[in-house]
N, C-alpha and C positions, 0 to 999 in steps of 0.2 A: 731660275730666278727666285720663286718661291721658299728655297733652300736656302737661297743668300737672304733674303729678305728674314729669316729666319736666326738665321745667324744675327743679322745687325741688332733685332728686335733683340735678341739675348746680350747681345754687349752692349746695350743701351742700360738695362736692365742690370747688368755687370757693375759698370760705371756709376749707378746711382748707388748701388748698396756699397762699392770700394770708397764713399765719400767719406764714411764713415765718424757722421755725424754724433752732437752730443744731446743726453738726454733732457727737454726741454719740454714747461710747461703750455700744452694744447688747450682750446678754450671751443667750446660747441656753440652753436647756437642756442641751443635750449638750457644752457649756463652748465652742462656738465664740465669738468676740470679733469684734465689727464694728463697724466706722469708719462713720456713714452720719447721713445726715436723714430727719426721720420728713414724710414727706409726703403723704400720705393714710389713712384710715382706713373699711373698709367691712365694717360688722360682724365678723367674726372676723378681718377681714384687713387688715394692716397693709402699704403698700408703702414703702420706702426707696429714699435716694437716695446710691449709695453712695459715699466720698470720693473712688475711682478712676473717678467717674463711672455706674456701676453701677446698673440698676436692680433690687432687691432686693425679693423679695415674703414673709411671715412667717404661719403664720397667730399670734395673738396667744396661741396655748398654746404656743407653742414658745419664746416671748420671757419675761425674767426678769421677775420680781416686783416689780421695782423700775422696769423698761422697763414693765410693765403700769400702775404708778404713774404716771409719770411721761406714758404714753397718755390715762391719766383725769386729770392736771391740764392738758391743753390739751387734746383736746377732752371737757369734760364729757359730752357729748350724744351721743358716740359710745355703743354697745350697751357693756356687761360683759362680758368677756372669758369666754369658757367654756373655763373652765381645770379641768372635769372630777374635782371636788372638796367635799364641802360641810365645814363647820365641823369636824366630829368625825368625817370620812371618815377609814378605815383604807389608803388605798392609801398605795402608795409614795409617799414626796415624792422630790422632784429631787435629784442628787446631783451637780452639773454640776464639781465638783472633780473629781471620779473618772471623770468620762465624758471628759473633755476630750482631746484629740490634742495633746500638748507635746511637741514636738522636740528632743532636748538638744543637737541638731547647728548648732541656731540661737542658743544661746546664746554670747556672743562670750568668750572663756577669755582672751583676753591683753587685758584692756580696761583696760590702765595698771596703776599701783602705789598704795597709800595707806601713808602714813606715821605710825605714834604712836608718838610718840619719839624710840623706838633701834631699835624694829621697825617693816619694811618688809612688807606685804600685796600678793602678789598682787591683781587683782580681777577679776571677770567679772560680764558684763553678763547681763541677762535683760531682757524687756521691763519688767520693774515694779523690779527687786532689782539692789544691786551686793553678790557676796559674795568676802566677803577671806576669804583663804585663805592654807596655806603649802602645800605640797608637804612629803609623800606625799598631803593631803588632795585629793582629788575634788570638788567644788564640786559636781557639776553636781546629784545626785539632791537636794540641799539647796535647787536655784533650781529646780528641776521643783517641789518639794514648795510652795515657798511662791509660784510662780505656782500654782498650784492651790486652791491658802487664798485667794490673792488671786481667783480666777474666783469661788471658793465664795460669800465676799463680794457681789464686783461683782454677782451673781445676785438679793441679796434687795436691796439698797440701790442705789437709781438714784442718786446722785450717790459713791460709792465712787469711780470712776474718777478724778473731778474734782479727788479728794486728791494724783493720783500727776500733776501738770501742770508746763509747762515744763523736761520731760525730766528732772523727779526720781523717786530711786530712792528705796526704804529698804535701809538698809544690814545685811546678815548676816554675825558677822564668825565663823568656825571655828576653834576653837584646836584645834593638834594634839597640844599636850602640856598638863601642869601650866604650865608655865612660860609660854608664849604665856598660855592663860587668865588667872594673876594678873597679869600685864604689863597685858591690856587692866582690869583690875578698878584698879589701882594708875591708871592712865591718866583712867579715869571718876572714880576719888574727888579726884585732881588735876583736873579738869575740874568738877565739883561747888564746889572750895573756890574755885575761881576766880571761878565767880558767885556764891558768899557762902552759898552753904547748904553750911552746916558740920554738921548735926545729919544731913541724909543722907546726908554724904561720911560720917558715924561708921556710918551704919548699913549702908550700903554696902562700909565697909572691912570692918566683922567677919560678914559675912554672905555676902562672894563668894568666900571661899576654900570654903565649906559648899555652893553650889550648883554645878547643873550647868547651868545657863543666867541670862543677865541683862540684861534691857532696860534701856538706857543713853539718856537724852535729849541727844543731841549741842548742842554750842554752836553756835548762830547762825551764825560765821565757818567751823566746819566742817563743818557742815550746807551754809553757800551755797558754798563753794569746791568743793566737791566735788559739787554738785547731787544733795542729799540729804534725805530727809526729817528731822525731828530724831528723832524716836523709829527708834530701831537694836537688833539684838536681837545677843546673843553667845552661844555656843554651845558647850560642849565637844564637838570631834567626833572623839571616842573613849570607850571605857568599860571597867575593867576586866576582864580577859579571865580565864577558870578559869587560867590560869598565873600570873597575876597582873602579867603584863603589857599595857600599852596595847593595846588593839584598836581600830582606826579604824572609826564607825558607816556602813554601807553600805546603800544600799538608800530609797527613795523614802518609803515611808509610818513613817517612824519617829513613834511614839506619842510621845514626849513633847515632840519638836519639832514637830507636827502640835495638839500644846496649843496649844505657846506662842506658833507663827505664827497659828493662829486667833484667841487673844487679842489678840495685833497689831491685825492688822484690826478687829475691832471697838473697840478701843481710838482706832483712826485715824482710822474712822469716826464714834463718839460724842467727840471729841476731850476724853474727861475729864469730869472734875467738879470744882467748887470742894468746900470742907472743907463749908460748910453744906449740899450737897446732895449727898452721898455714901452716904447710908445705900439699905443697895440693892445698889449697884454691882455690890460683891463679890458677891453671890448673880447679878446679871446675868451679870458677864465672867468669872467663874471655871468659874460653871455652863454657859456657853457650850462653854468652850474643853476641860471637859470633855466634852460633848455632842458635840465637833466630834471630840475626839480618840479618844471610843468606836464613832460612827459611820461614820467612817473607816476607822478600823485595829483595830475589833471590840476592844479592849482598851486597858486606862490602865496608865501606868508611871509617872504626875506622884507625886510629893510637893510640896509647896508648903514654903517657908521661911517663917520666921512669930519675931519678934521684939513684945516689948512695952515692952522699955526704949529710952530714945534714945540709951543709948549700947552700943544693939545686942550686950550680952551673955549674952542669954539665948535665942540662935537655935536654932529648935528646928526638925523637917522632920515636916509630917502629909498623911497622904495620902487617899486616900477606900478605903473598904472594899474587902477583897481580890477578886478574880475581876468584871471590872466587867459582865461576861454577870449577874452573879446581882442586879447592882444594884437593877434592879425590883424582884424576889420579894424582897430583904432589907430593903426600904424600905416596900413594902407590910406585912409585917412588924411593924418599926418604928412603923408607925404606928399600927394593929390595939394595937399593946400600950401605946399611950401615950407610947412613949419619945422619937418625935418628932411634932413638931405641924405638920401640911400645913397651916400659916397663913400669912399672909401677914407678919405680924407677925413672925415665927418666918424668913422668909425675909430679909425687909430686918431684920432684927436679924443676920445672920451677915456675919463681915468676918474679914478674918488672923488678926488679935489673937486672937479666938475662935475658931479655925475647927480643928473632928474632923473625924474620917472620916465620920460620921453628916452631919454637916452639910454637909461637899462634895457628899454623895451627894444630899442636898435639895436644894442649888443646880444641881446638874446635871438633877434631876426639871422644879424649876423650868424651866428655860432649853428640857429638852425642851417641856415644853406649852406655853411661849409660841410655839414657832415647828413644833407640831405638823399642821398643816395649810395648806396654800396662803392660806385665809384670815386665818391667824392669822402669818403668814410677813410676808402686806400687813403687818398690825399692828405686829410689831416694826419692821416698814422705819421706819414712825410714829414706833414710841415710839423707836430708836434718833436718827433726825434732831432731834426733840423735844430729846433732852440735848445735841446739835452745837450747838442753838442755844438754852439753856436753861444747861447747864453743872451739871444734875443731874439726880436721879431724880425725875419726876415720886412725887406721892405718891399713892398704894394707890388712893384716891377715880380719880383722875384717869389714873392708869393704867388702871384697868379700865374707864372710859369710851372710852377707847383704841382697848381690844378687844371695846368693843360693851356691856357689861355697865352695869348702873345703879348699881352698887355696888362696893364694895371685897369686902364679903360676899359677895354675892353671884357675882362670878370666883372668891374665895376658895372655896365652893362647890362649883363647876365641876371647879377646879385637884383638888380631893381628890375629888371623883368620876372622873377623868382617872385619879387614881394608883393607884385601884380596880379601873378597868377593865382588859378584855385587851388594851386599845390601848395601856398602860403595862408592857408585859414584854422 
């Protein structure tokens, strides 16, 4: 029997390495990044095969959320991963943005020039990002920052990497004064009218001189010319100073570019939504990038720009309630009193057009308890792939099926016992 049993154990063993899988980016907890093939699997222990040849061994808590995914879609029949966690465990989750070892020495500073216009951009490469720049401005703690947003990503989503292929970047561009900024703003609504959406080059024109940053969907020719993603983000990087002069923003964790690169990423990830399946989103991605940008950098500084006309005259800026340490206890609060509803209805009913301080603060409640625990981390990898290939928000029924529930009430449930608890402070 011990002979048979011997045997089986080798054609087990057989049959995972004849799968003969392809070479796919691995993500650690501690933010390392690895090139390898997954080639066997033996209870908690994962060996790889690495692209420099390498053979690489894991146990499967060290490996991301999305790489544990992506272990249980080939081989189903492997054990569960004992990732040291149950549904509504208080420990610590991963933070593999913040843990990670990023070398700014490896970033390439002279990596050409890009042209809009009449203005010329420096550029520098990162492994994932090209960001333009002018001098005095500093690139680098800006490509540290959003390779980090980018690991934080690549952690819970096993196919994240696969966006960034055939050595394209997404593009970050820093203005160092007023004048750079509207240049690129003048530049996108000329680029907008060109492919015939005129209604957003209007909303776009009266609403980029009022922001401090602005995600721009580049066109096709240069996007491919420049081997580029199409979504590119812009950035003022400076801020009024107590003299009242320009101060250039410095330093790796800045809060509200720490927003809106995490929005990025999941934005790149779910690639969107069509009109008819957007209700939701806003409470998904906004509440994200708040969650990402208080658990990071302990504090928010976003206001959100928020228009209701098309012709973008009534631009307004709302942000979420003040001090974001108090968030918890002023939302538990809130809701104790009536004033807001921990519903689900209540959550996919918030979008720009509507959107207070109370209500950002619920979509970032939200966004925490969806990816509040390892297991529920799986879940969003789910429900964020679902809209990649869906092109909207699942509805309430069928999301909370998602996350294991049999009901839309019944997660609804859950989610406001979550806001109750000390797991929510």
């Amino acid at each position: 029997m011990k002979v048979l049993q011997n045997i089986l154990a080798a054609g087990l063993l057989f049959t995972a390495a004849a799968q003969a899988l392809e070479p796919r980016t691995w993500v650690l907890v501690d933010g390392r990044v690895v090139e390898a093939t997954l080639e066997s699997v033996q209870g908690n222990l994962i060996k790889l095969l690495g692209n420099d040849g390498k053979q690489l061994q894991f146990d499967r808590a060290l490996v991301s959320i999305g790489d544990n995914e992506y272990i249980k879609e080939n081989f189903p029949d492997a054990k569960p991963a004992m990732m040291g966690m149950g549904t509504t465990g208080t420990a610590q989750l991963p933070m593999p943005g913040k843990l990670a070892k990023i070398d700014q020495k490896t970033f390439k500073l002279a990596a050409g020039t890009l042209k809009t216009q009449d203005i010329t951009w420096d550029v520098m490469e990162t492994p994932h990002f090209k960001v333009m720049y002018q001098k005095p401005v500093d690139p680098r703690d800006c490509g540290e920052l959003a390779e980090r947003m980018w690991i934080d990503a690549a952690y819970v989503h096993a196919t994240f990497p696969n966006k960034f292929i055939n050595g394209q970047r997404m593009a970050i561009f820093l203005a160092p004064t007023d004048t750079q900024y509207e240049h690129l703003g003048s530049w996108y609504v000329e680029m907008l009218k060109k492919a015939g959406d005129n209604d957003n080059a209007t909303r776009v024109g009266a609403s980029w001189p009022k922001s401090a940053a602005g995600t721009m969907q580049l066109s096709q020719d240069i996007a491919r010319d420049n081997s580029l993603l199409p979504e590119a983000q812009v950035f003022r990087a400076y801020r009024k100073g107590n003299t009242g002069r320009d101060e250039l923003l410095k330093g790796v964790w800045q809060p509200f570019w720490t927003h809106c690169l995490s929005s990025d990423m999941i934005d790149i990830q779910a690639g969107g939504v069509s009109s008819f399946g957007a209700k939701g989103y806003y409470a998904l991605v906004t509440g994200h990038a708040y969650f990402k940008e208080v658990s990071y950098t302990g504090r928010s500084e976003t206001g959100l720009l928020r228009t209701q006309s098309a012709a973008g005259n009534d631009v307004s800026t709302v942000a979420a309630l003040a001090d974001a340490n108090k968030w918890p206890s002023e939302l538990k609060k809130l809701v104790r009193k009536g004033e807001v509803k921990a519903t689900m209805e209540a959550v996919f009913g918030l979008a720009r057009e509507n959107a207070d301080p109370k209500g950002n603060v619920l979509a970032y409640a939200w966004a925490r308890y969806l990816q509040s625990s390892l297991p529920r981390l799986a879940c969003f990898n789910k429900l964020i792939q679902r809209i990649s290939t869906s092109n909207q928000i699942p509805e309430p029924d069928d999301l909370a099926r998602l996350y294991g529930f049999d009901s839309a009430s019944a997660m609804e449930a859950d989610f406001a016992k979550y806001l109750a608890s000390p797991e929510f402070h």
